[in-house]
MIDOSE-1310 file (N, C-alpha, C; in nm, 2 decimals, decimal comma, always signed):
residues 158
xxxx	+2,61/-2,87/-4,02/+2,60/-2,74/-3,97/+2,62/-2,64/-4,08; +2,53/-2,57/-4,10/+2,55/-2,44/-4,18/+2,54/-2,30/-4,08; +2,63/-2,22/-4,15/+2,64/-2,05/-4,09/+2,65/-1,98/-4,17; +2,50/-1,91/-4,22/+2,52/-1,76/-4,25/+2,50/-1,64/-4,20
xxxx	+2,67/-1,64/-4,18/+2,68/-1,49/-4,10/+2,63/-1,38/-4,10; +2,63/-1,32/-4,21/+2,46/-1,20/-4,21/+2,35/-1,22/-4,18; +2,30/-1,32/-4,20/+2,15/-1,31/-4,14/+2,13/-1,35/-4,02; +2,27/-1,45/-3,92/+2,26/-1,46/-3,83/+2,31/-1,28/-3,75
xxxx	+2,41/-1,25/-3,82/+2,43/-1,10/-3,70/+2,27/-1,05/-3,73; +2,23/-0,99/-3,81/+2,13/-0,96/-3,83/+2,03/-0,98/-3,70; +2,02/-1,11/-3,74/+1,89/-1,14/-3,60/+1,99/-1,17/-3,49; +2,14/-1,11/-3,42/+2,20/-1,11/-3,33/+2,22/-1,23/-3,21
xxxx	+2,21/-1,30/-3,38/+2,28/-1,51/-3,31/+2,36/-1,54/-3,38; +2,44/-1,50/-3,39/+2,59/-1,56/-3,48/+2,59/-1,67/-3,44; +2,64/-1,83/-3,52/+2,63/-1,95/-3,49/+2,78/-1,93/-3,41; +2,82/-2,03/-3,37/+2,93/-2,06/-3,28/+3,05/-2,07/-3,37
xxxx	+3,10/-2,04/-3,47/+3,16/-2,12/-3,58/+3,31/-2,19/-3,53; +3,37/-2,06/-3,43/+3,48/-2,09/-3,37/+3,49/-2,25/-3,30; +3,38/-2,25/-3,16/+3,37/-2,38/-3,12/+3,34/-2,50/-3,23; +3,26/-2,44/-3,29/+3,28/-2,56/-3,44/+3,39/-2,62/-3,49
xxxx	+3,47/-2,52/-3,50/+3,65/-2,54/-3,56/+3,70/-2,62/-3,42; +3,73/-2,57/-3,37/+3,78/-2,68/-3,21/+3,74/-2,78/-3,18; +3,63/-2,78/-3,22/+3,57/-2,96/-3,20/+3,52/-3,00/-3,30; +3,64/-2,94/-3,43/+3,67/-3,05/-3,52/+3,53/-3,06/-3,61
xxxx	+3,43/-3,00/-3,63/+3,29/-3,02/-3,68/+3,30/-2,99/-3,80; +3,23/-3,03/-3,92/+3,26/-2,99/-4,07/+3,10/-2,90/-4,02; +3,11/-2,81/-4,11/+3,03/-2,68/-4,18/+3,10/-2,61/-4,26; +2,94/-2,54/-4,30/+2,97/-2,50/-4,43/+2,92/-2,31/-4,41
xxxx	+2,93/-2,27/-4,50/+2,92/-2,09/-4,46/+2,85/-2,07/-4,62; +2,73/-2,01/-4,59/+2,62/-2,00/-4,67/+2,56/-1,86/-4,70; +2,53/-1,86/-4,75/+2,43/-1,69/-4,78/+2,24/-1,70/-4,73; +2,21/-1,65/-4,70/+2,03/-1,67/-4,64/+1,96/-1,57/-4,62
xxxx	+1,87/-1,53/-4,64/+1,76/-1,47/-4,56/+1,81/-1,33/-4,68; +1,75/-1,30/-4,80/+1,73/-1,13/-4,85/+1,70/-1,05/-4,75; +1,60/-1,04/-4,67/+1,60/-0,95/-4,60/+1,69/-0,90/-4,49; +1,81/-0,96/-4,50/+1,93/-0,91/-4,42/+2,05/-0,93/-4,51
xxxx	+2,06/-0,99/-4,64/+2,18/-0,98/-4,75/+2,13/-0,96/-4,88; +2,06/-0,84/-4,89/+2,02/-0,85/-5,03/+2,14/-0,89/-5,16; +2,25/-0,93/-5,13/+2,32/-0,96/-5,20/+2,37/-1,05/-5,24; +2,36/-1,17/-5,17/+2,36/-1,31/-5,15/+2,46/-1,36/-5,18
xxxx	+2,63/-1,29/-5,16/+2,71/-1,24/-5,20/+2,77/-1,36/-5,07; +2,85/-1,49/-5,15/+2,92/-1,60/-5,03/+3,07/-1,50/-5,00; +3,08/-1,44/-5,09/+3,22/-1,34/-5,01/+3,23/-1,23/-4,93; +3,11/-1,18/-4,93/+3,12/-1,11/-4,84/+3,06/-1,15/-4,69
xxxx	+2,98/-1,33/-4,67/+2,96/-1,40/-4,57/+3,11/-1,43/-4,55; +3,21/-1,49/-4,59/+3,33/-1,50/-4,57/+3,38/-1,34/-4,51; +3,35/-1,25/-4,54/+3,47/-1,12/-4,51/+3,40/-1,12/-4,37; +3,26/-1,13/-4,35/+3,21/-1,12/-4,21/+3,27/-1,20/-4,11
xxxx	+3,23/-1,32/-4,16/+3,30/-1,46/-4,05/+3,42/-1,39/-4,03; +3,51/-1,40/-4,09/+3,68/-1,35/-4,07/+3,73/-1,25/-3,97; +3,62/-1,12/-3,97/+3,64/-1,02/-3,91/+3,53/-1,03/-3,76; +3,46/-1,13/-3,72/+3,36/-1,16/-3,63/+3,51/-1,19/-3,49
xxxx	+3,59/-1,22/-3,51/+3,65/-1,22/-3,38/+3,75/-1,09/-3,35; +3,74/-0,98/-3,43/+3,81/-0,89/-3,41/+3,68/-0,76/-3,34; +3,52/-0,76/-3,41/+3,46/-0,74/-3,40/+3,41/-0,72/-3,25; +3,39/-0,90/-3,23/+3,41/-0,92/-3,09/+3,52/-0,81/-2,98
xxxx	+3,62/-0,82/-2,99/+3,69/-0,75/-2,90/+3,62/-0,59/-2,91; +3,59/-0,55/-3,02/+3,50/-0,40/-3,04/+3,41/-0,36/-2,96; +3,32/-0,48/-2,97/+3,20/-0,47/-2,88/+3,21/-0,56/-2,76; +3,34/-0,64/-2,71/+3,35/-0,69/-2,57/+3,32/-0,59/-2,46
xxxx	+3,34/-0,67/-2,36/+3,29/-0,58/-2,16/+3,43/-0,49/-2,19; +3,51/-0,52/-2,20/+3,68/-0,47/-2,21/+3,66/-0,38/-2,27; +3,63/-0,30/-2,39/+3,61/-0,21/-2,45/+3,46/-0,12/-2,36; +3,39/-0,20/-2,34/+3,30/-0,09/-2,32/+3,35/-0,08/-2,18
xxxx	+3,42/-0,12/-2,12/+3,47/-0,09/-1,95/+3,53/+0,03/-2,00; +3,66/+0,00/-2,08/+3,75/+0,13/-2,11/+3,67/+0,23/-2,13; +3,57/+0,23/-2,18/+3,51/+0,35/-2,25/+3,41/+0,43/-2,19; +3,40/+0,34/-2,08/+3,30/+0,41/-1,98/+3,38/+0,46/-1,85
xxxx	+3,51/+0,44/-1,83/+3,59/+0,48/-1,74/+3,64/+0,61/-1,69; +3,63/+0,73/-1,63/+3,68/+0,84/-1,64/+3,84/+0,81/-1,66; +3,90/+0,75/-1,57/+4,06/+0,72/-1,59/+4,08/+0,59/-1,72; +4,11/+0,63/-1,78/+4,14/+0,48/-1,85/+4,32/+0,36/-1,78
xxxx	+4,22/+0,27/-1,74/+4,35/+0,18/-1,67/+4,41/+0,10/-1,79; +4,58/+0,13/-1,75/+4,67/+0,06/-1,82/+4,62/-0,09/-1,82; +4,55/-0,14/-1,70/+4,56/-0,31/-1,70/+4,47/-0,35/-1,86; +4,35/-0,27/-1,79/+4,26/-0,29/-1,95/+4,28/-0,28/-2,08
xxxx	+4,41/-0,16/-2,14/+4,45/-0,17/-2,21/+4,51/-0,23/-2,24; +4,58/-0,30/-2,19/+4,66/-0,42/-2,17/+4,61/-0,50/-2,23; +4,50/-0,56/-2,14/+4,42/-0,68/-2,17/+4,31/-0,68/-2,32; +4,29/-0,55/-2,36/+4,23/-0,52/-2,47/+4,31/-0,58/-2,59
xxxx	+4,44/-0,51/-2,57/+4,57/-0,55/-2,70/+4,60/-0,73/-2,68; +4,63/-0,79/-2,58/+4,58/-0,92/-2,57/+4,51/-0,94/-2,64; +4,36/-0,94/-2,62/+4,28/-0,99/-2,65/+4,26/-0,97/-2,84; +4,30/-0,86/-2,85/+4,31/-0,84/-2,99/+4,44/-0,87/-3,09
xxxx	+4,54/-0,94/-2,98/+4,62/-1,02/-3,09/+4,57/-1,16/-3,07; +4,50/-1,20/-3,00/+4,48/-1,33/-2,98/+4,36/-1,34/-3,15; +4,31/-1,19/-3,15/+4,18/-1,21/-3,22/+4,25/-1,23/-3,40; +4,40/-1,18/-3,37/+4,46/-1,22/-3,50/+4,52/-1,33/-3,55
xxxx	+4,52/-1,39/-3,41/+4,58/-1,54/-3,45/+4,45/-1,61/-3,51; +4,35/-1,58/-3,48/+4,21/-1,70/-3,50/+4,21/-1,63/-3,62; +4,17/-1,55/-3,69/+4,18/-1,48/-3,83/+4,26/-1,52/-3,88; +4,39/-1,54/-3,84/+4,47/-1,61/-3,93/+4,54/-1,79/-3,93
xxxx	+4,45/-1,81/-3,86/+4,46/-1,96/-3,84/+4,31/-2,03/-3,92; +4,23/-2,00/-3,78/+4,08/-2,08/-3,81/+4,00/-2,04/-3,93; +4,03/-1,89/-3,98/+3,98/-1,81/-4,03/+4,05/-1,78/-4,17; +4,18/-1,83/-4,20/+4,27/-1,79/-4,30/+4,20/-1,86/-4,43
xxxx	+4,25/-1,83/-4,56/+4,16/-1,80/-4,68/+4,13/-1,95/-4,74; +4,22/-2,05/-4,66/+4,21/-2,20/-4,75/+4,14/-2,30/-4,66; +4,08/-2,21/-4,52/+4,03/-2,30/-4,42/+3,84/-2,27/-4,45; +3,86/-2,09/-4,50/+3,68/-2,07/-4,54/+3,66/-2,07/-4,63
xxxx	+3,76/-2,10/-4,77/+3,71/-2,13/-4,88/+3,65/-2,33/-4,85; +3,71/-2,39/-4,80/+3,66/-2,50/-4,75/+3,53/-2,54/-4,71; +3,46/-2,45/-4,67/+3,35/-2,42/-4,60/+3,24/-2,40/-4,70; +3,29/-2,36/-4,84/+3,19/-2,32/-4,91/+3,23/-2,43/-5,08
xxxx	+3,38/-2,50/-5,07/+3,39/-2,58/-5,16/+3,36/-2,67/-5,15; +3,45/-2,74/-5,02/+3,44/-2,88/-5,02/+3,35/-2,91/-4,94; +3,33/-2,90/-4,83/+3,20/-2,92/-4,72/+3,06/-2,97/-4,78; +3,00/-2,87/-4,88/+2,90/-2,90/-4,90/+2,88/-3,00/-4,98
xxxx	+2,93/-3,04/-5,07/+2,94/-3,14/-5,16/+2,99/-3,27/-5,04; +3,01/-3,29/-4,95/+3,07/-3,40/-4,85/+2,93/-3,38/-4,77; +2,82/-3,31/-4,75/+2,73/-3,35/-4,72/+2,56/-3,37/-4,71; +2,53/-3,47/-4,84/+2,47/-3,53/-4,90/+2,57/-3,70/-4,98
xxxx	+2,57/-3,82/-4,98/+2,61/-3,89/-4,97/+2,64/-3,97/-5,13; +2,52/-3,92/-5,17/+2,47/-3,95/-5,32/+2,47/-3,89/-5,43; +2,54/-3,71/-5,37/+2,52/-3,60/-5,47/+2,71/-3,63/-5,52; +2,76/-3,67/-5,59/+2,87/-3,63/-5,65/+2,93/-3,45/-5,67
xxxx	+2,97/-3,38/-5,59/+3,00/-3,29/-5,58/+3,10/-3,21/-5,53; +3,14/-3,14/-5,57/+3,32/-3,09/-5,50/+3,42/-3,12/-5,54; +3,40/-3,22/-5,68/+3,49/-3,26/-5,74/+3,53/-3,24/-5,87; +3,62/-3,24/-5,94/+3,63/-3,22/-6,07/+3,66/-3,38/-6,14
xxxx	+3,57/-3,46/-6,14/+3,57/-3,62/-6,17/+3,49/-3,63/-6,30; +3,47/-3,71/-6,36/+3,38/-3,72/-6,49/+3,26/-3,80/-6,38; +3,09/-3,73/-6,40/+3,01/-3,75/-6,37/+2,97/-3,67/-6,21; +3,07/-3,59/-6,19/+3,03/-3,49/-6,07/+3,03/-3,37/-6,09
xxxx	+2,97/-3,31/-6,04/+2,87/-3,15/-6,04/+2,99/-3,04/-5,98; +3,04/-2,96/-6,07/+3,14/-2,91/-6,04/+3,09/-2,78/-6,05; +3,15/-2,67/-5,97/+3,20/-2,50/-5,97/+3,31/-2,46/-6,00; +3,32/-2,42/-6,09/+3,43/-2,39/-6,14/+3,42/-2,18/-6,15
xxxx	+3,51/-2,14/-6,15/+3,53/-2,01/-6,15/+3,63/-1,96/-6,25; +3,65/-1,88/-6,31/+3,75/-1,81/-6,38/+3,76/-1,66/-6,33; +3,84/-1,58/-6,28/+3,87/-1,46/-6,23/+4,04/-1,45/-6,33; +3,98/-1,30/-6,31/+4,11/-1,21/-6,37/+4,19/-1,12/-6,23
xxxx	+4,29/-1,20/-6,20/+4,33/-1,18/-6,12/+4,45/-1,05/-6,12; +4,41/-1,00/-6,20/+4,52/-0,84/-6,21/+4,38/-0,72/-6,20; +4,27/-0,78/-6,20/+4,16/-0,66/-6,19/+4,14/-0,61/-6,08; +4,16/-0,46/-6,00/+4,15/-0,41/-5,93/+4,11/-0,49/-5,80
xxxx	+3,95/-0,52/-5,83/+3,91/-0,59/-5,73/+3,97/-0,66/-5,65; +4,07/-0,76/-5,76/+4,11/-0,87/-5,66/+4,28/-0,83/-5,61; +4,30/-0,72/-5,57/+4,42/-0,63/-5,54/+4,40/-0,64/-5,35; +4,28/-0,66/-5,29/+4,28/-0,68/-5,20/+4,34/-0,84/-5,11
xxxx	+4,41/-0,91/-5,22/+4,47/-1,06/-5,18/+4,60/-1,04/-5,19; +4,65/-0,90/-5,23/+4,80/-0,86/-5,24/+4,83/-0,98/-5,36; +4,94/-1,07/-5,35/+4,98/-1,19/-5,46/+4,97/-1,34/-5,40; +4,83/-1,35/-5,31/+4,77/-1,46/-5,27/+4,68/-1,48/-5,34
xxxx	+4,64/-1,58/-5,43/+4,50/-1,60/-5,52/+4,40/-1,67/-5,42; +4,41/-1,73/-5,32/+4,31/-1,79/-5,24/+4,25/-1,68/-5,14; +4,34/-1,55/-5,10/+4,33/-1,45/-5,03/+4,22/-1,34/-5,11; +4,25/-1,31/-5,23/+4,21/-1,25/-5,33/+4,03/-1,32/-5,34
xxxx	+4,05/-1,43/-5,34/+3,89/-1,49/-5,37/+3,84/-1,52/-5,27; +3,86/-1,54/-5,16/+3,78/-1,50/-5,02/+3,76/-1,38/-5,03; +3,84/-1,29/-4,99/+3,84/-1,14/-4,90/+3,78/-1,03/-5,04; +3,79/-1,08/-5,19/+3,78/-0,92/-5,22/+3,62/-0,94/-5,28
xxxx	+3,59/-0,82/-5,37/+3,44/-0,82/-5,38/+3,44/-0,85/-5,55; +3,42/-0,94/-5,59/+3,47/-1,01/-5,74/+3,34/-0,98/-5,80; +3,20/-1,00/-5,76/+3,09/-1,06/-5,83/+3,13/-1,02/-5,95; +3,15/-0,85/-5,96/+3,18/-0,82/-6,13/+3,27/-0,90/-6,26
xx	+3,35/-0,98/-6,19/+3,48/-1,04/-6,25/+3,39/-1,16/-6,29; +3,28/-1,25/-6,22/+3,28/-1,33/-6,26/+3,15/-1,37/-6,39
């Protein structure tokens, strides 16, 4: 299973990714389709995935109830703030920075059986990265390096 998050919002079919995590499925999070990412940019499909269940509650019935309401009801607000801490546990669980870098290190290399990949072994096909991790950019991981290279916008660094 592959999910690229922009070109799926795009054409307004986001793959399932969450039930994927729940039932335990390996995938992988990809970049696709220029005409909806001209930037082909796997970190910023990562910053989308991450923010897709917070999103959700934006554009849920719950929000647009509230918003179409003359009185705004406490219950719904209620249930809004619910709903949107529940949306921070999944961001910070399903979604946290060593579960989607996964998605785009190790995953793919585990699926093809023959390709030697995702490893740093003699005779396998490695990515390797080097970042300067005091560069502005990567100031959005605070003093997490795996948060920093998910979430921030590096292409220039690398």
């Amino acid at each position: 299973l592959v999910a690229c998050p922009h070109a799926q919002a795009h054409f307004a079919f986001p793959a399932p990714v969450l039930a994927w995590r729940e039932n335990n499925l390996t995938f992988s999070i990809a970049t696709d389709a220029g005409c909806c990412n001209d930037s082909m940019d796997i970190q910023a499909e990562l910053r989308l995935l991450s923010a897709m269940p917070a999103i959700a509650v934006s554009y849920g019935k719950g929000m647009h109830q509230l918003l179409n309401e003359d009185v705004q009801s406490e219950a719904i607000v209620n249930e809004l703030w619910r709903i949107r801490q529940e949306a921070h546990v999944v961001q910070d669980t399903a979604f946290c920075p060593s579960q989607l870098l996964e998605t785009v290190w190790a995953n793919p290399g585990n699926m093809h059986p023959k390709m030697h990949l995702g490893e740093i072994v003699e005779g396998a096909h490695a990515n390797l990265i080097i970042m300067d991790m005091n560069h502005p950019a990567m100031w959005s991981g605070g003093l997490d390096p795996l948060r920093a290279m998910t979430f921030s916008h590096s292409a220039g660094l690398i």
